[in-house]
C-alpha positions in Angstrom: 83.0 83.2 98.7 84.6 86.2 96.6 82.8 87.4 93.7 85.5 86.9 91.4 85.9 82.9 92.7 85.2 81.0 89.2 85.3 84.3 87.1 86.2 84.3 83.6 87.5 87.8 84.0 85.3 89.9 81.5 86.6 93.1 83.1 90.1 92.3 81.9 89.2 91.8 78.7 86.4 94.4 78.6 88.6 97.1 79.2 91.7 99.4 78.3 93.5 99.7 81.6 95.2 102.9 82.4 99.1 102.7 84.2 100.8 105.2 86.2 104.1 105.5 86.2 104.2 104.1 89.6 102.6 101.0 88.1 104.5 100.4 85.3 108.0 101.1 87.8 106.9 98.3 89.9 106.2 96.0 87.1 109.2 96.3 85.6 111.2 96.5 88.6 109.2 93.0 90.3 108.5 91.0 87.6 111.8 91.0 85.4 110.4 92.7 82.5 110.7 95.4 79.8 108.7 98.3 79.4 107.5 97.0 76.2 106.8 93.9 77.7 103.0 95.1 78.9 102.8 98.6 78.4 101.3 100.1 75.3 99.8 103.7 74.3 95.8 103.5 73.2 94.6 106.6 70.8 92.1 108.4 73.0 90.7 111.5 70.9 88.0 111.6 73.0 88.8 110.3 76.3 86.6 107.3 76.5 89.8 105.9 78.2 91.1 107.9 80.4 87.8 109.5 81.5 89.1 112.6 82.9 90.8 110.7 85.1 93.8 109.6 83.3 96.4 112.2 81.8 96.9 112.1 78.2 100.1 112.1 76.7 101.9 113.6 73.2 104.3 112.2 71.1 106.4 113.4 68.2 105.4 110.9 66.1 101.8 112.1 66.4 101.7 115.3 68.1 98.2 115.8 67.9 97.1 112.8 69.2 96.1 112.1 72.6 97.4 108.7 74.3 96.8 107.3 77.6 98.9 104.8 78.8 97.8 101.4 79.3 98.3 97.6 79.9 98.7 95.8 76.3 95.8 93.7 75.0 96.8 90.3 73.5 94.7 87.7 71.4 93.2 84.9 73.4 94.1 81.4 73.3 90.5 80.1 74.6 88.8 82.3 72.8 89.8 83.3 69.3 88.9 86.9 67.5 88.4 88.4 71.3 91.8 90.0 73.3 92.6 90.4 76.8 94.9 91.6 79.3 98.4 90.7 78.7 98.4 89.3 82.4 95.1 87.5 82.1 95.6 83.4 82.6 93.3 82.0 81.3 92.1 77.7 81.6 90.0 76.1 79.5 85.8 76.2 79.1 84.4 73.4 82.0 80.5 72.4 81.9 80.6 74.2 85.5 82.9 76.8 84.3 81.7 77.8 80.6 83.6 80.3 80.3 86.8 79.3 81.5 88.6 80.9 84.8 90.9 83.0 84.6 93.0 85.0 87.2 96.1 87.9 86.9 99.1 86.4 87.2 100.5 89.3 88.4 97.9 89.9 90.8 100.5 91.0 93.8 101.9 93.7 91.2 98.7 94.2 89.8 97.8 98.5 88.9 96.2 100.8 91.1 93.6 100.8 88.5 92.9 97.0 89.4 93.4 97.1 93.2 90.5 99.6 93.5 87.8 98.3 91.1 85.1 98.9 91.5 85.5 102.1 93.8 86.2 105.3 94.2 86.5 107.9 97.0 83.8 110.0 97.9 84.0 114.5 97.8 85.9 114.3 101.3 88.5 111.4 100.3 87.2 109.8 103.7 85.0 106.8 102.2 85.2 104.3 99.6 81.8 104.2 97.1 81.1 101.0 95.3 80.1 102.1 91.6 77.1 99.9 89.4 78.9 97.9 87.0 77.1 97.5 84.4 76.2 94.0 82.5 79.1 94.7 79.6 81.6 97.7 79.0 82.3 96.6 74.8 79.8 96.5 71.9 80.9 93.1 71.0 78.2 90.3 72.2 80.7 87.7 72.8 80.1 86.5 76.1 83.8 86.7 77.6 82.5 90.0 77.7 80.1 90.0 80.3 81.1 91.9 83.6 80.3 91.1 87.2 77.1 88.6 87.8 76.0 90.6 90.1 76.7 94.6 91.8 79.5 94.4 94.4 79.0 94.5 98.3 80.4 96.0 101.1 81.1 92.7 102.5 83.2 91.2 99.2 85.8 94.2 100.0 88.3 94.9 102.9 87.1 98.3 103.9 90.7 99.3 105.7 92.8 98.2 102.5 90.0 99.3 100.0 90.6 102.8 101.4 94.3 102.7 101.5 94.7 101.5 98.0 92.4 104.5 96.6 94.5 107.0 98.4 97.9 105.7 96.9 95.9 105.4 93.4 95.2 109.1 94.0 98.2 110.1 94.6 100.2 108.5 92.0 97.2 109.5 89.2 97.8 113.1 90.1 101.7 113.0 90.3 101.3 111.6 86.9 99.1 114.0 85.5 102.6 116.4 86.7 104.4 114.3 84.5 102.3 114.2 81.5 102.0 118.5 82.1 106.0 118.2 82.0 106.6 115.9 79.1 103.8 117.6 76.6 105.6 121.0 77.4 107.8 119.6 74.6 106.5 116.1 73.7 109.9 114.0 72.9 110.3 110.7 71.1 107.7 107.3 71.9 111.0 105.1 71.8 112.3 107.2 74.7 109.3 107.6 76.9 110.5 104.4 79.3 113.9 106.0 80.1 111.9 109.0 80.7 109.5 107.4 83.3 112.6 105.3 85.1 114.5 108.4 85.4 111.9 110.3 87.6 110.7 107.3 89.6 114.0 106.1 90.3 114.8 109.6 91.6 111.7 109.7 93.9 113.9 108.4 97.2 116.4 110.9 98.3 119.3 111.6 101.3 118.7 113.7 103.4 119.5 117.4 102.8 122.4 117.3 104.5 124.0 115.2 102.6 126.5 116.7 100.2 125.6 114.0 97.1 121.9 114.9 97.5 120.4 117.3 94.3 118.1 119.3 94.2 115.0 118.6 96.2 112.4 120.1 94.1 113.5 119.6 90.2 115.3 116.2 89.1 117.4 117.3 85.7 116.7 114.1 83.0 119.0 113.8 80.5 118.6 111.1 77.6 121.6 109.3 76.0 120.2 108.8 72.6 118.9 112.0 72.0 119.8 115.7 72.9 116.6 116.1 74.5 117.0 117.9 78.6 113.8 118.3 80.5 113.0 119.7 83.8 110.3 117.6 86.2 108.4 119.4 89.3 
């Protein structure tokens, strides 16, 4: 049996989850929705979000403060004055099931940052290491806030597709951290930070060289329509 079988999901509503673009791309792209469907930007002055693992992003608005990018929090239904992910479904508190169950109803389109909790790669980028999860991640007592019942195994993950999903994670983390280099360069509007991120994503598939419509290879020129605002991406 998994360990999440019967969970009430306190890690979704524990923490503040951090998207690439790659995340938020597929998303949008799979699921019919909007950017500001699900996608929100947290205040993290001093990174207990992103945990130097997560770029941090400036915006006009506020140009000095830092934002990571993240899955919106909504109230819950079951469980009024506490929030969770906006994907979360919950079901209602069961003598078995006290806490409700609850499951991502996204779960095929689900974040890199979900796919590989709770692991990360080792020095060499060769093996997967299951990290302690501790009882609770929040200071609130409420007990929808209670993590894992107990540590994680080797046996409750697929060790093949464990490994595979922390190398894309990776990847796309560190071509974001390009992106958020690029767009703090000269930090442009909140409003137009979606057209921003489809622009280079959609650009990410190419012709081949030869091919007399293909651009540039190396620099993707992003133009916005509402604003006179040009920007260069590695």
């Amino acid at each position: 049996m998994s360990l999440c079988t019967g969970c009430h999901s306190g890690c979704c509503r524990s923490f503040a989850v951090p998207v690439t673009g790659a995340d938020i791309f597929r998303i949008v792209s799979r699921r019919n929705l909007t950017f500001w469907d699900f996608v929100c930007r947290w205040a993290d002055p001093h990174g207990k979000i992103s945990k130097n693992h997560a770029p941090h992003f400036y915006f006009r608005d506020e140009p000095q403060t830092p934002f990571t990018i993240c899955l919106l929090h909504t109230g819950s239904v079951q469980f009024p004055g506490t929030t969770k992910c906006q994907f979360l479904s919950e079901s209602p508190p069961t003598v078995e099931h006290p806490l409700g169950v609850a499951q991502c109803s996204i779960y095929e389109h689900r974040p890199s940052a979900c796919r590989v909790f709770p692991t990360m790669l080792n020095d060499t980028g060769e093996l997967a290491i299951i990290y302690d999860i501790p009882s609770t991640a929040r200071a609130e007592t409420h007990p929808v806030y209670q993590l894992c019942p107990r540590q994680w195994k080797t046996d409750d993950l697929d060790p093949v597709q464990q490994i595979q999903d922390l190398v894309v994670a990776t990847y796309e983390m560190n071509f974001f951290h390009q992106l958020a280099d690029s767009w703090n360069a000269q930090p442009g509007a909140w409003k137009l930070f979606p057209d921003f991120l489809h622009m280079v994503y959609a650009n990410r598939l190419r012709p081949s060289a030869a091919s007399p419509d293909c651009k540039d290879p190396e620099q993707v020129t992003i133009k916005f329509a509402t604003e006179s605002d040009t920007r260069r991406v590695a």
